[in-house]
Backbone bond lengths (Angstrom), bond angles and torsions (degrees), N, CA, C in turn:
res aa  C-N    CA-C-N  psi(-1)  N-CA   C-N-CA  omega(-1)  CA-C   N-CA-C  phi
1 X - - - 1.432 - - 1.527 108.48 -
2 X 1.207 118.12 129.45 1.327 119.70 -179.96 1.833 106.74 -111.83
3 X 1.810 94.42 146.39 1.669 88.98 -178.81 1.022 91.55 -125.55
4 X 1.659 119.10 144.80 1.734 125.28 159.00 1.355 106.22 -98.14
5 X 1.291 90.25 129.95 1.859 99.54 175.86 1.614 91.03 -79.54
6 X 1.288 103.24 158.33 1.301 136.80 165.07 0.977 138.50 -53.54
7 X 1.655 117.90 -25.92 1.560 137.63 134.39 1.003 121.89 -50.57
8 X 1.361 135.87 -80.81 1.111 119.12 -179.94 1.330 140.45 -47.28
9 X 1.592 117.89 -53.53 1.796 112.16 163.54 1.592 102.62 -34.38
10 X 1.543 127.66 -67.78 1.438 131.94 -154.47 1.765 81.45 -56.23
11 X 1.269 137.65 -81.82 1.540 129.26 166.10 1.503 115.50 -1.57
12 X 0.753 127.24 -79.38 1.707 132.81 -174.35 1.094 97.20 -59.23
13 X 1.284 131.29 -78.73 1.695 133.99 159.22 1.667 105.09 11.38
14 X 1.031 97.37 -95.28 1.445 125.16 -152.72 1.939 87.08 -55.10
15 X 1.363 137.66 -48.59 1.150 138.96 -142.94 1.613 93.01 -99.82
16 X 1.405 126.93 0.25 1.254 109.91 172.74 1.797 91.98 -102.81
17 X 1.455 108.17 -37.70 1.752 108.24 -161.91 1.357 88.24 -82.70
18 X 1.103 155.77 8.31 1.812 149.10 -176.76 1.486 123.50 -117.37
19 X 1.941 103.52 -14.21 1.627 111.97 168.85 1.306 129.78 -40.19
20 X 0.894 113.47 165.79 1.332 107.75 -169.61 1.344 108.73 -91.96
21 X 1.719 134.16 -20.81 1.010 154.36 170.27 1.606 103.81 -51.20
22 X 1.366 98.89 -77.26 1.752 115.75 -177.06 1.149 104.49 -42.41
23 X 1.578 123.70 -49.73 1.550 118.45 -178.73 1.671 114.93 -52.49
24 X 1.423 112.87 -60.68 1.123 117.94 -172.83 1.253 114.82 -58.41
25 X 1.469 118.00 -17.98 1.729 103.10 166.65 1.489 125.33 -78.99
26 X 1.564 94.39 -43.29 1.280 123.15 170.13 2.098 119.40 -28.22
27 X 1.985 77.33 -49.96 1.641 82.03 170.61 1.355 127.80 -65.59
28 X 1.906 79.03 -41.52 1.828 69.52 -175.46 1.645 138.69 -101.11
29 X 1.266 92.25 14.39 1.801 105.71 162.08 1.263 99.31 -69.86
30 X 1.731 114.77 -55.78 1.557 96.64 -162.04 1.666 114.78 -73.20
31 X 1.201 113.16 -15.21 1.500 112.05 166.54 1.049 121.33 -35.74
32 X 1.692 94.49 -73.12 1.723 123.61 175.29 1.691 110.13 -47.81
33 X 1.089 120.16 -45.12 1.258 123.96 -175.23 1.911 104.06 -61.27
34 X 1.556 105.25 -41.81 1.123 107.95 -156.61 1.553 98.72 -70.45
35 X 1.382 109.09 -45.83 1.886 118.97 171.98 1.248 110.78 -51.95
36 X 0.862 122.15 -46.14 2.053 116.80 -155.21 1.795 79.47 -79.52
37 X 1.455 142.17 -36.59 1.278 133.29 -169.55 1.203 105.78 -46.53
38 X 1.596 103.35 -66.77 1.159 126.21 -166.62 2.020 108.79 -64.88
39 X 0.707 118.70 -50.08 1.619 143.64 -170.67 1.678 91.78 -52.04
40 X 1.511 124.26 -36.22 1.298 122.89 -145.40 1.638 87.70 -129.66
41 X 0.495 125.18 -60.35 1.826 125.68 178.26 1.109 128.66 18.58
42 X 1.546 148.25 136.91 1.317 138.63 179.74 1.455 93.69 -107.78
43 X 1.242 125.79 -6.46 1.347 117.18 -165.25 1.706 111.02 -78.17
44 X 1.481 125.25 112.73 1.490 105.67 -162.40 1.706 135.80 -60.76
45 X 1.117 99.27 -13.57 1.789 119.56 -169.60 1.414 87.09 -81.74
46 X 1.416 120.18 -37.17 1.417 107.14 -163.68 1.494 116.61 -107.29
47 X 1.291 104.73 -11.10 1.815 108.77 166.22 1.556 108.99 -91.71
48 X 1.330 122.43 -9.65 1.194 112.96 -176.01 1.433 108.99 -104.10
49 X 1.213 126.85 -11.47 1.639 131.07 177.21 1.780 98.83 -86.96
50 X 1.186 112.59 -18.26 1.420 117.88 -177.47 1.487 102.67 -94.92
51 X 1.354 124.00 -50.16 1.699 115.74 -171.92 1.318 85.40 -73.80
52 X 1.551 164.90 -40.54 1.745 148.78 -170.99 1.387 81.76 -62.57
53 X 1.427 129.85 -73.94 1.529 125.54 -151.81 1.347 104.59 -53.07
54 X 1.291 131.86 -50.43 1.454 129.45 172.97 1.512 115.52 -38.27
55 X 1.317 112.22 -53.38 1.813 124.35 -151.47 1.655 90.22 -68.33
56 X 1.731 107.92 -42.18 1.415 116.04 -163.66 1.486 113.29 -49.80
57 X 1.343 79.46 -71.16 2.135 104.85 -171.03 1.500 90.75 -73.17
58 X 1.041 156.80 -118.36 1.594 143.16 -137.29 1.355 105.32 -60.20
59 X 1.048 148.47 12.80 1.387 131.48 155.67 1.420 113.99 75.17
60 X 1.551 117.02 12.66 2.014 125.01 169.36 0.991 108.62 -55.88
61 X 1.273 132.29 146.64 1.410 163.42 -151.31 1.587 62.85 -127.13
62 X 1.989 75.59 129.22 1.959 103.79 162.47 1.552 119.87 -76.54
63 X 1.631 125.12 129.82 1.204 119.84 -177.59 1.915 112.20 -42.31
């Protein structure tokens, strides 16, 4: 019969979900996720603070 202490799983745990790998994707889906929300939005407060912020900082010529 084998027992896992409670340290260790939470150990392994933590050292696969805390890499530095996992993080860095982690970030950047939700980035991406968080942009394309915003970027695409029907909601007006929030597509329109995003199409000014767009036109501003990259320099797009308005449709």
């Amino acid at each position: 019969m084998t027992v896992f202490s409670s340290t260790s799983v939470l150990q392994k745990t933590a050292g696969v979900t805390l890499s530095k790998p996992v993080q860095v994707t982690l970030y950047m889906l939700l980035s991406s996720l968080i942009i394309w929300t915003v970027l695409f939005s029907t909601y007006p407060a929030a597509h329109n603070t995003a199409h000014s912020a767009r036109h501003h900082t990259l320099g797009v010529a308005c449709h």
